[in-house]
Every structure is written in C-alpha cells, then in structure tokens.
C-alpha positions in Angstrom: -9.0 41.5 150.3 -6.6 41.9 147.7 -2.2 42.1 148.0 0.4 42.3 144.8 -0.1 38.6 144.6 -4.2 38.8 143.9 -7.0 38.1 146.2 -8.3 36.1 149.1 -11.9 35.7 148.8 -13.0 34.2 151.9 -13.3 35.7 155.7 -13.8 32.4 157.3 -14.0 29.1 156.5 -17.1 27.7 154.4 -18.5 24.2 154.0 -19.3 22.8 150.2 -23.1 22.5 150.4 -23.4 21.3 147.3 -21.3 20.1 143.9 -22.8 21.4 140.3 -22.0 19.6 136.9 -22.5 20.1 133.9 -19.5 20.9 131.3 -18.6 22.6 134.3 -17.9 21.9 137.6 -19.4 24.3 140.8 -19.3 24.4 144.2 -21.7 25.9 145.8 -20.3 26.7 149.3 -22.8 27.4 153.0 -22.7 31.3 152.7 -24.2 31.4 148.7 -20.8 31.4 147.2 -20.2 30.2 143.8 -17.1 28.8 142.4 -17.4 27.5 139.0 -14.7 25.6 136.8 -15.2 25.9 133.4 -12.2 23.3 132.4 -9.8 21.1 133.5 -7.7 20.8 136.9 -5.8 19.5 139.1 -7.5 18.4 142.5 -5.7 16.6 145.8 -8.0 14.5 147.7 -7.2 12.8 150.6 -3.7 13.0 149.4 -3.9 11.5 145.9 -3.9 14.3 143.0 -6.5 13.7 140.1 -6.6 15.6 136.8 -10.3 16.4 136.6 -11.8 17.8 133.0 -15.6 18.6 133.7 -16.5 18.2 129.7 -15.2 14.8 129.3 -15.9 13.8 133.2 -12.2 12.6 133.6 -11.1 12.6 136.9 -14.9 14.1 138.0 -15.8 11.0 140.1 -12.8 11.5 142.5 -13.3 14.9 143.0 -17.3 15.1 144.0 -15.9 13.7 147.6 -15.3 17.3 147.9 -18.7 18.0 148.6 -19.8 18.4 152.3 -15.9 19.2 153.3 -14.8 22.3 154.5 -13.1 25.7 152.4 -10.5 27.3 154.4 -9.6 29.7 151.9 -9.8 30.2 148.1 -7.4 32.5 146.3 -7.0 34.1 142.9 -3.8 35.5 141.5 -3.3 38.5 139.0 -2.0 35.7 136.7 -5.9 34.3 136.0 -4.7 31.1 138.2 -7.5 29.7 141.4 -6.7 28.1 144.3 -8.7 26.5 146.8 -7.6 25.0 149.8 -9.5 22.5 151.6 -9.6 22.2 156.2 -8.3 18.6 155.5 -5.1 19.3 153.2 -7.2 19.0 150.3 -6.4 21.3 147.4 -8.0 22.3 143.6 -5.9 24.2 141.4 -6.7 26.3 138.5 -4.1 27.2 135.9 -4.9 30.3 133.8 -6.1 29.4 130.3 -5.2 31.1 127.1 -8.1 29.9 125.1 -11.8 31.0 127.5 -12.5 31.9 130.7 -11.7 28.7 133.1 -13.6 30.3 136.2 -15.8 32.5 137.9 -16.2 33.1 141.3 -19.4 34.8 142.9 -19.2 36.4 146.6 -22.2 36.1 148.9 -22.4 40.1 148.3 -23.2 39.7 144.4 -19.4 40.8 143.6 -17.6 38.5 141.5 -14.6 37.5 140.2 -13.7 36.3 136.1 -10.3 34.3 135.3 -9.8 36.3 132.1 -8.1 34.5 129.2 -4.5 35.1 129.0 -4.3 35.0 132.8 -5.9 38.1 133.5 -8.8 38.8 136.2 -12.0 40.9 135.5 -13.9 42.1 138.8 -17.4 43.3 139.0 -18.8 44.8 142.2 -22.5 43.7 143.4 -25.4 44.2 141.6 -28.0 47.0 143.4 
C-alpha cells in the first residue's frame, strides 16, 4: 500500500523467525519476508538506541534480541529511508545512503522493494 510519503509493506503483524548475518544483517520474518540491511543503523531495543554496522559487527550483538519479537509494521519512504517498528516499542531505522544500496526488502508474494542510492526506491513486482 503506497501514500505520497512511500509504502507500508505489511498487512498484519509478523514475528522475526529468524536473524541473518553476514556483512549484512536480515530478518527473516513468519510469512517469508525478507528484510535485509546492507549497512549501518540505528536500532531501539528495550528502550536503549544502538548504532549497529553489520560489516564491522558494531552494535550487532544488541540488536539480535530482535529475533523471535514481533513486526507491527515496516515502512519505506520515497526518500530511500526504512523503518521498522517493533509490537514492544522497539524500532530499526534506515537512513538513505548515497554511496550503495543500504536495503532490500522481499514480500511473501516475490515483489520487492530496493533503497536506491541517493534515497531513491526501485520496485520489482513478483516473479511468475
């Protein structure tokens, strides 16, 4: 569902199933959706706010107590920016990047969404 602000990319709530690293950071959440951070960000759990950077594993520690919590909504803007919001007040921001991609995220239904560098947004409907 998409308004001049950008999109909202989940119908319901969702629990993280599972946490991915590598130099990048994924959530993998109960319906087959994807999210995956491909540089650094800002995370709040259980009210404190960490700066996590996947590639150096700053921060990364603090924010795998994500995993098994629940997704009440995750949002990209037109500006390239990511935000997901967690049931229990928890929250991971992505900022835009001018330099690479810094997201991806991949519906259940195969669509998927790119945070574009320069803060732009590429879409791409499911694959047949």
């Amino acid at each position: 569902m998409s308004d001049a602000e950008g999109w909202s990319l989940l119908r319901e709530p969702r629990r993280i199933d599972q946490v991915q690293l590598d130099f990048r950071f994924g959530l993998v959440l109960d319906d087959g959706t994807l999210i995956v951070i491909e540089g650094p960000f800002a995370a709040t759990i259980d009210g404190a706010v960490v700066a996590v950077d996947p590639e150096t594993l700053e921060g990364v520690s603090a924010a795998l107590a994500v995993l098994h919590r629940h997704v009440s909504a995750v949002r990209a803007s037109r500006s390239g920016a990511l935000r997901i919001e967690l049931s229990d007040g928890g929250l991971i921001e992505v900022a835009p990047s001018d330099a690479y991609e810094n997201w991806q995220v991949i519906l259940s239904d195969g669509s998927q969404l790119v945070g574009l560098p320069g803060g732009d947004v590429a879409i791409f409907p499911p694959v047949d």
